[in-house]
N, C-alpha and C positions, 0 to 999 in steps of 0.2 A: 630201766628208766623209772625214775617217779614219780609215784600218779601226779604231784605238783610239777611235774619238769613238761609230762605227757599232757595236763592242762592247758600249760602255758604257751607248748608247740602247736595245738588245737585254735589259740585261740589268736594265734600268731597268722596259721592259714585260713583261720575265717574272714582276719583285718583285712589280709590278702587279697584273695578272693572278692570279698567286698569293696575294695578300694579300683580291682579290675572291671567289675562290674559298673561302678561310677564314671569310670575313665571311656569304658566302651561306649555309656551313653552318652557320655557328653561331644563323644566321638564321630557315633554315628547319627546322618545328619538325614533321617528318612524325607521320602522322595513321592510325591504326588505325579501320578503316572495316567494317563488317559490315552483314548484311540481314537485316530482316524474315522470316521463314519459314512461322512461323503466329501468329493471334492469340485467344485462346483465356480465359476469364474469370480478371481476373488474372495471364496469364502467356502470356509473348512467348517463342517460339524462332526461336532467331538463328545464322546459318552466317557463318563468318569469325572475326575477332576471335583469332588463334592466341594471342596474349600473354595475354590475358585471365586475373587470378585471380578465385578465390572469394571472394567477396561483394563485388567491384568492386562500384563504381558506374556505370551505363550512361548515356548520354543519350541519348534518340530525339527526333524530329521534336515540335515543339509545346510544347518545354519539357518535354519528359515524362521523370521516371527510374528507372530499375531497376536491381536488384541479380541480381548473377549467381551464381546458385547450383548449376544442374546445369552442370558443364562435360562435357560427350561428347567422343568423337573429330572426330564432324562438325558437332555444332550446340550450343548453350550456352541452358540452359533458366535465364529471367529473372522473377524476381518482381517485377510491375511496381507502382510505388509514385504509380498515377493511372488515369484512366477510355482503359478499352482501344481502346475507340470510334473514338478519337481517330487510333488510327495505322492501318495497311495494310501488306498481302505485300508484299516489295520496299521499306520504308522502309530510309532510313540508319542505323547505330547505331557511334555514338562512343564510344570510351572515355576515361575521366579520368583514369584511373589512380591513382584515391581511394577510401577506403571511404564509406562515407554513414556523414554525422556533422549536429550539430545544435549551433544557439548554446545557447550558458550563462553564468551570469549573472547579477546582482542586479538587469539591466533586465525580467528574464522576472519577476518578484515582483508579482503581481496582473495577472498577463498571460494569459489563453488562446489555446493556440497547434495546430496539427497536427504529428502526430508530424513532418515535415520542419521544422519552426521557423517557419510563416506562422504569420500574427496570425489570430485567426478574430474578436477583439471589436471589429472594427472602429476600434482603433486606430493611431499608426503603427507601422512596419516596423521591426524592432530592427539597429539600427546597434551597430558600436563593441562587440559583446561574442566571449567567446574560442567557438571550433567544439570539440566533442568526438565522437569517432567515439562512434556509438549501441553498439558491443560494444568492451565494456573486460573487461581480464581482470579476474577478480577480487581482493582485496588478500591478498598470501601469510599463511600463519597466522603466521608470526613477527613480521608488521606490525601485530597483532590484538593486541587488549588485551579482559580482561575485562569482560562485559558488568557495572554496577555501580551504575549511575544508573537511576532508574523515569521510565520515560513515563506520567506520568498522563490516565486518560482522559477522564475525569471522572465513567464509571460505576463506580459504589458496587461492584456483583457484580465488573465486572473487577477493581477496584485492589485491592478485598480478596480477592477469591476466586483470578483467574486473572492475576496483576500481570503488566505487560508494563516490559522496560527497554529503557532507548538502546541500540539497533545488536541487537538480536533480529528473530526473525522470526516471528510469531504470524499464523496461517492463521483466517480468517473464513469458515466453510462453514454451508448448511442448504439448505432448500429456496424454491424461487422464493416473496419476498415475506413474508420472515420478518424483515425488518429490518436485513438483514447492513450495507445502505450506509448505513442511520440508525446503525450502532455508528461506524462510518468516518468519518461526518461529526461528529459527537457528540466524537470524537478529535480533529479539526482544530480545530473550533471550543474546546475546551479547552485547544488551546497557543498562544491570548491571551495576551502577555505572559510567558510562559513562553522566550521567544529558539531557536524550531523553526521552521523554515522547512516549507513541507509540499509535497508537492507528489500533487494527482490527476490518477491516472491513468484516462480514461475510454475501457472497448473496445468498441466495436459498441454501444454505448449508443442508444438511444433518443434522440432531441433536444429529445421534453419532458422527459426524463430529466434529463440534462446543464441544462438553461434552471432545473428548478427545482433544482437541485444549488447552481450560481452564485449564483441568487438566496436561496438560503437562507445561503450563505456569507457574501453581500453585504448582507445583513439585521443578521448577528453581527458583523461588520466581521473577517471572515477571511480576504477576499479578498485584504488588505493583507500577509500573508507567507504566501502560496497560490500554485503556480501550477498551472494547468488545464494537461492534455494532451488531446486530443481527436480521438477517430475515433469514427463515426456507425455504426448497425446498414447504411448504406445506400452504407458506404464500401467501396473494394476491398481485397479479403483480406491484400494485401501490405501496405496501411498500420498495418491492426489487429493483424499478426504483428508490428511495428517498431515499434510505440508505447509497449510497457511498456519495451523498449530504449533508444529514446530519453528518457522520462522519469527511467529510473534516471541516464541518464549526466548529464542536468540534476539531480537530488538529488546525485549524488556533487561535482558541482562546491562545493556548501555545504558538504560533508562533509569535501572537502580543503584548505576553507580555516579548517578546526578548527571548522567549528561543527555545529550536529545538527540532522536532516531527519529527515522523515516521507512515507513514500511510501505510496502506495494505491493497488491494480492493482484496479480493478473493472471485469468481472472476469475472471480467467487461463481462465473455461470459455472466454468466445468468444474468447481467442488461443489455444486448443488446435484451437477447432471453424476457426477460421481458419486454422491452420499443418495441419491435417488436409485441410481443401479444397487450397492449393497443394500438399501435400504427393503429393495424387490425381491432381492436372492435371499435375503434371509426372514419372507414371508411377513414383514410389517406393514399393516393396512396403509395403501394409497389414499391420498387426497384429493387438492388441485391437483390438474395435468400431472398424477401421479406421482408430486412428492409428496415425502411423511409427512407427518403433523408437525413432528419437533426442526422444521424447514429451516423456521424462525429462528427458534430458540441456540441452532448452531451455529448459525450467522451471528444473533446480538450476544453471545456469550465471548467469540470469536473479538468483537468489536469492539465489547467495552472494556476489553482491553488495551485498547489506546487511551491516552488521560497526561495529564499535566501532576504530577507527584508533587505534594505542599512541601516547601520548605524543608522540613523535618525532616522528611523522606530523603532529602538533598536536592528539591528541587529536580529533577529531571523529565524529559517529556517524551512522550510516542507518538507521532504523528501518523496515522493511517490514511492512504488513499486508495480503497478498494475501486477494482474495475470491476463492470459487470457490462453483457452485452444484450443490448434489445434486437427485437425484432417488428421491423417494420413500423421503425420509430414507435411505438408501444410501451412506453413508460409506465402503462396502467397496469401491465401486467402482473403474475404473481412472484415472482423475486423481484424482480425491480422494484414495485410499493412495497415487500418487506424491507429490502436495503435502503429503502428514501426515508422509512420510518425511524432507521435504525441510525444510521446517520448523523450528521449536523449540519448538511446541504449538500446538492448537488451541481456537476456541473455537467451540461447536457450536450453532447455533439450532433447537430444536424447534418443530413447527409444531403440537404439543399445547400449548406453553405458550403462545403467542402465539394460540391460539383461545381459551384460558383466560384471555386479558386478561393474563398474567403478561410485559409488556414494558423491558423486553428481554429477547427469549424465549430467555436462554443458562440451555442445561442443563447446570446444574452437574457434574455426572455425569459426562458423556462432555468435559466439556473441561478443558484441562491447561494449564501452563506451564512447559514445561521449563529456563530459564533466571529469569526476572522474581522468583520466591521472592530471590532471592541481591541482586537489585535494588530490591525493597520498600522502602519505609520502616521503619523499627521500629516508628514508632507502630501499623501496621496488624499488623504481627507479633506481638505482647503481647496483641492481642486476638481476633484470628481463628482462632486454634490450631485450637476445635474445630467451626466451625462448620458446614463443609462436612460433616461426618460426622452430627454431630444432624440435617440438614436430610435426607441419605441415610434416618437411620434413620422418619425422620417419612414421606418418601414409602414406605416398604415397610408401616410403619405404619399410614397412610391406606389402601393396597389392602387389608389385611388386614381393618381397621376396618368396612369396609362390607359383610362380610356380616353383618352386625348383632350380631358376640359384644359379648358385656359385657366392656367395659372395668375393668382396676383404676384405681387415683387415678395412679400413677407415669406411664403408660400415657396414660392421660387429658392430664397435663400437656406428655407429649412430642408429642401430636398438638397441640396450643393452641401449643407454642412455636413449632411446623415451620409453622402457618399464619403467624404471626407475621414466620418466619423469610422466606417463599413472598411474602409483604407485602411487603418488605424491599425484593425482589428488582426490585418495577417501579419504572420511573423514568422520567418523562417525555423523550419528545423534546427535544431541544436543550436541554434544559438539562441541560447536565455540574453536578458540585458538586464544591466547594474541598475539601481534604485535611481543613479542618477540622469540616465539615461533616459531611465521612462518618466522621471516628472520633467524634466527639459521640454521633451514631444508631448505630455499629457498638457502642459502650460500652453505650447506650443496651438495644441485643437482646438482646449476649450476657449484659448483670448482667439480662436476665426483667423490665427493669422495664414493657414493653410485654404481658406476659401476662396485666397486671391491668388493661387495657386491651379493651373489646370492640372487634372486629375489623373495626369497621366506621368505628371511631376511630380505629385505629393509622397512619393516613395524615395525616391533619390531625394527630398530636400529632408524628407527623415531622416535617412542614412546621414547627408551632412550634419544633421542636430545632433546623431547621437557620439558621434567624432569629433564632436565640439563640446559636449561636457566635460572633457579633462580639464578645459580653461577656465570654467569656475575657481573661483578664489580657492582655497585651501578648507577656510571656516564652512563655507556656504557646501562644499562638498560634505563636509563631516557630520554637519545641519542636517543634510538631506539623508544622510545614512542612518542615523540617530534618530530616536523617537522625540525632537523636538520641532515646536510646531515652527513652520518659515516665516519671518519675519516680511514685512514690505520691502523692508528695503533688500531682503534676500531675494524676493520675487520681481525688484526691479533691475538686478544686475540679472538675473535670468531672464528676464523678457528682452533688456537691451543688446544680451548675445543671441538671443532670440530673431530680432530686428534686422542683427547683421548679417544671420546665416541665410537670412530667406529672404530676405534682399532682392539678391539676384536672381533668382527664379520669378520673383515678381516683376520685375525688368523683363525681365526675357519674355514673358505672360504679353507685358504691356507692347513690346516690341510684335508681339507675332500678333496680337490682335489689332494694329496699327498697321 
């Protein structure tokens, strides 16, 4: 062979060789490896892993993952997002180099899932829908558009007293068993047909809790634009801190495709009591009653992720109504003043009205809306002016009333109207009522025509007002749905079927006190 042939073979196996060696690398795809350390309720500490950021995603042995939250110099403290049981000192731990994210989607729509995206109703596995990381920043205030549109709830006290609109965020507080998730569901189940996607969010719940929650949905047919989030009182800490995260980032997918959602954290106590436990376990200095410092900052990061999206955006809304639960009526306390702060009003359950049979037991009084006024309807505007204040003066009224002074006639009649008005106020479970419904009986209160009415009638002559708005004219119905203000003579065909329904109960009144 010659030296030019013997060259050329040389340099044949060098391209070779160097062409294998480019291929190898591109091939192999090195692999960030760490250990086990301790394992510990809810939280893995793990040595290695030097690349690692904040709120990675981990994978350990068993299918199992966690997020990496304390990073140290020597070891990286994980909130693990599965039963700890499972692993052992000295397992392997991989990184992804991903944050934890969840599907979304119009396949999740009548779906119950776990904050990771499994199915929990025993249906199939969601194929084919887009991943959203469970923490998204919030939308900048110049992408925000005025809240302007009403979320109707279908209870009479909120939509007139404490109105809520698209893309607000109205806080649900009282004490345990006052009704707070019957206002919540009572909301869902009234955007039937109204084009709102909803979606619950359940923490630490109970799982007869959740079973009858579903099945009360699936009775109303709300399970059809609902989707279930779900973690168990009996799940690990790391799921229940990720859950209302994950559900928001499944509402906001609705939200950026221009259309409006409904979100329900029930409730933010146990992802506080839950982000307070890991917060423990993995040695970060206590405060108040022992949660972290950044209490706050998980909550209002969480929150201002509800918003009304401008125009541009396509218009779409997130409506949020977190729950949280007090004790011992204690609204002063320290979550309940961070979420009142955080908020845009609150509606407050007392457990005197609710022992008083006055269902749904919102006190007027202590609850607010500080956006939803601007959102109302006009029809409920024209009519509610003073309502919330006569009913104020009637309870200071009533304390006074019962040391037995004599009453004058003026005096007399502002107590008879505040019961009237305290009437009003209950309203059965699951059954929300139509817009036109409740301005019929809100016409109905504030014109007195219920105070010639004994008080033990004033419930059944409701019931017949609100089975009598179907006979409203056609316009006058379409008026009252519509954000156009009532005309006179709209409120005089409504007050004269007014006249007729309650008629007879006044007769009947006049007959038994004769």
């Amino acid at each position: 062979m010659s030296k030019q042939e013997t060259d050329s073979s040389l340099l044949n196996t060098f391209k070779q060789l160097e062409e294998s060696r480019i291929d190898h690398e591109f091939s192999f795809s090195p692999r960030e490896v760490g250990n086990v350390v301790s394992v510990s309720s809810g939280i893995v500490k793990v040595s290695g892993l030097p690349g690692v950021g904040f709120e990675e995603l981990l994978k350990f042995p068993g299918n199992l993952f966690g997020i990496a939250y304390n990073i140290d110099e020597h070891e990286i403290g994980v909130i693990l997002l599965g039963n700890e049981s499972l692993l052992n000192v000295g397992d392997e731990v991989i990184r992804t180099k991903r944050v934890m994210d969840i599907p979304v989607g119009d396949s999740l729509i009548g779906r119950i899932v776990d904050p990771l995206g499994e199915p929990l109703d025993g249906k199939k596995e969601l194929f084919g829908t887009q991943r959203y990381p469970i923490e998204r920043p919030a939308t900048a205030i110049m992408d925000r558009a005025a809240v302007s549109v009403p979320l109707q709830t279908g209870l009479k006290v909120i939509d007139a007293l404490i109105p809520i609109g698209r893309g607000q965020r109205e806080l649900i507080l009282g004490d345990r068993q006052t009704g707070k998730s019957a206002i919540a569901l009572d909301t869902i189940i009234n955007q039937k047909g109204k084009n709102v996607i909803c979606v619950y969010c359940a923490i630490g719940q109970r799982a007869a809790s959740v079973a009858k929650v579903v099945a009360q949905l699936k009775e109303k047919d709300a399970l059809e634009y609902t989707v279930i989030v779900v973690t168990e009182g009996n799940d690990p800490p790391g799921l229940k801190y990720i859950a209302p995260y994950a559900a928001t980032s499944i509402a906001e997918y609705f939200m950026e495709q221009g259309r409006d959602a409904l979100i329900i954290y029930d409730d933010l106590t146990h992802h506080a009591r839950a982000y307070r436990e890991l917060s423990l376990l993995l040695r970060r200095p206590p405060g108040r009653e022992a949660f972290p410092g950044d209490i706050f900052y998980i909550h209002s990061r969480l929150l201002e992720r509800a918003t009304h999206l401008s125009e541009k955006l396509g218009g779409g809304s997130l409506t949020a109504l977190p729950i949280i639960e007090t004790e011992a009526q204690n609204i002063s306390a320290y979550i309940p003043t961070n979420l009142i702060s955080i908020t845009d009003g609150q509606i407050y359950l007392s457990p005197k009205l609710f022992e008083l049979g006055v269902l749904p037991a919102v006190d007027v009084g202590k609850s607010v809306s500080r956006v939803g006024g601007k959102a109302q309807l006009k029809g409920y505007r024209s009519i509610t002016g003073n309502l919330k204040l006569a009913y104020s003066q009637f309870e200071e009224l009533e304390n006074y009333a019962r040391f037995g002074t004599r009453l004058d006639e003026d005096t007399r009649k502002t107590i008879e109207h505040g019961k009237r008005i305290r009437s009003w106020l209950i309203q059965q479970e699951l059954q929300p009522m139509s817009v036109a419904e409740q301005i019929i009986v809100l016409l109905a209160l504030t014109g007195k025509f219920f105070d010639t009415i004994p008080i033990h009638k004033v419930q059944e002559a409701e019931t017949q007002l609100q089975r009598s708005s179907i006979d409203l004219p056609t316009e006058v119905l379409g008026r009252l749905n519509s954000n156009e203000k009532l005309s006179e003579e709209d409120k005089k065909i409504i007050l004269e079927l007014i006249e007729k329904v309650i008629s007879p109960f006044q007769e009947k009144s006049d007959e038994n006190s004769n």
